[in-house]
C-alpha positions, 0 to 999 in steps of 0.5 A: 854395760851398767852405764849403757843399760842406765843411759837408754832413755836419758839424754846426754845432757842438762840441756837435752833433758830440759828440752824434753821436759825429762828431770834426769840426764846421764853423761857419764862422768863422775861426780866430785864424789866418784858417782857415775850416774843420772844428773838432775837437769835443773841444777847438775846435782848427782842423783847418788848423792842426793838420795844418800844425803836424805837417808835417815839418820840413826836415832842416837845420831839425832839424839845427840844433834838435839842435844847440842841443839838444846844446850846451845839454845839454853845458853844462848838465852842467858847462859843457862846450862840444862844442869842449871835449868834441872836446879832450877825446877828443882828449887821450885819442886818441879812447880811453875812459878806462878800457877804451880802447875806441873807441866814441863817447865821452860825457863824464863828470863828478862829480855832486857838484862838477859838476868833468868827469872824463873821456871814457868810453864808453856801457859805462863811463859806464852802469857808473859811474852804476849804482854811483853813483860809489862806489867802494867798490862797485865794489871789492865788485863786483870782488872778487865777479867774481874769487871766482867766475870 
C-alpha cells in the first residue's frame, strides 16, 4: 500500500522520468542498502540514502574529524605535533616571533629543508609566503617603504 501511494506520479523509470523532465522515478526495487524508495533519474542514486548521508553529523563527531585533521596537517608540514606546536608558543610566551603580537600563532617553517622556524602570527606568516622566504626581497621592500614614508 506504501509503495503504491509513493509510486502515484513517478515514472517507473530513469528514462521515463528524463523524458518528463521529472527528477525522480520509483521501480520498486531496493537499493544495495535495502531502501525501497524514489530514484534520482540523472544517476539511479537512491533518494533514501542521499538524504541520510546529508544529516548533520553530531558536534563531538566534528570535533574529533577536525581534530585528526589538524594533527595530520601538522605533521605534514614538518612533523610537528600540537604538543610540539603548544611548546613552541610557549617558549616564545605566547608571542609572534617577529612583531610579538598575540594573535593566534601558526608555526612556520622553511620549504626547502622542511626545518620548523618559529611560531608567527597570520600577518607575518601570509608576509613571509608572498616574498617566498627571500630575503632579499624584503630588504627591497624595506627599503621602498623607508624612501617613501
Amino acid at each position: 500500500m506504501v509503495k503504491e501511494r509513493r509510486r502515484e506520479g513517478y515514472p517507473g523509470s530513469a528514462r521515463d522520468a528524463v523524458a518528463l523532465g521529472l527528477p525522480h522515478y520509483f521501480n520498486g526495487v531496493p537499493c544495495p542498502r535495502g531502501h525501497v524508495g524514489l530514484r534520482k533519474a540523472y544517476n539511479n542514486a537512491c533518494a533514501d540514502c542521499r538524504h541520510r548521508s546529508k544529516r548533520k553529523t553530531p558536534e563531538r563527531e566534528l570535533e574529533k574529524k577536525r581534530e585528526a585533521n589538524r594533527r595530520e596537517r601538522l605533521s605534514r608540514r614538518g612533523g610537528c605535533t600540537p604538543e610540539m606546536k603548544a611548546a613552541l608558543i610557549a617558549s616564545q610566551d605566547g608571542k609572534c616571533a617577529t612583531c610579538a603580537t598575540t594573535a593566534e600563532l601558526f608555526v612556520d617553517h622553511c620549504h626547502v629543508s622542511g626545518k620548523i622556524r618559529a611560531a608567527l602570527c597570520r600577518s607575518c606568516n601570509l608576509a613571509l609566503g608572498m616574498v617566498k622566504d627571500r630575503p632579499e626581497l624584503l630588504r627591497t621592500l624595506a627599503e621602498y617603504l623607508e624612501a617613501h614614508r
